[in-house]
C-alpha positions in Angstrom: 80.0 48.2 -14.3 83.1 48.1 -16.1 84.7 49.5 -13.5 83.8 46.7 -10.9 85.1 44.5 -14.1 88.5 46.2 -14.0 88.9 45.9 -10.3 87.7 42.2 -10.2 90.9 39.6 -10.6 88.5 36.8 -10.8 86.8 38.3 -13.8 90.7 39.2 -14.9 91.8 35.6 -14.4 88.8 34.6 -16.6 89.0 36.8 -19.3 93.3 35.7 -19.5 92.2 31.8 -19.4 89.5 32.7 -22.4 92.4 34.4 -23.8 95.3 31.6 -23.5 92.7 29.0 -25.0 91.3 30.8 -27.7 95.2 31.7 -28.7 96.1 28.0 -28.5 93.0 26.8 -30.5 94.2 29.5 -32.9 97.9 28.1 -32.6 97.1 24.9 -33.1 94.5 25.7 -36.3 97.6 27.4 -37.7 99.8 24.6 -37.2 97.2 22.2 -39.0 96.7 24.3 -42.1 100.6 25.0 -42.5 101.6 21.2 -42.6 98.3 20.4 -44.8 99.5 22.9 -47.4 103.2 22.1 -47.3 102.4 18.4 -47.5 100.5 18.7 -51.1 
């Protein structure tokens, strides 16, 4: 099994897009907070 997911690029290509939108929700989170908390 995992090593049908390994060889897979589709399941590859999903797992990096999961990857770059988690990281910009994550990004963007961070962003938020920092300009809350320099603004009070």
């Amino acid at each position: 099994m995992l090593d049908l997911l390994f060889n897979d690029p589709v399941a590859w290509g999903s797992l990096l897009g999961l990857g770059i939108v988690v990281a910009l929700c994550g990004y963007y989170v961070y962003l938020f907070m920092h300009n809350t908390n320099s603004n009070l």
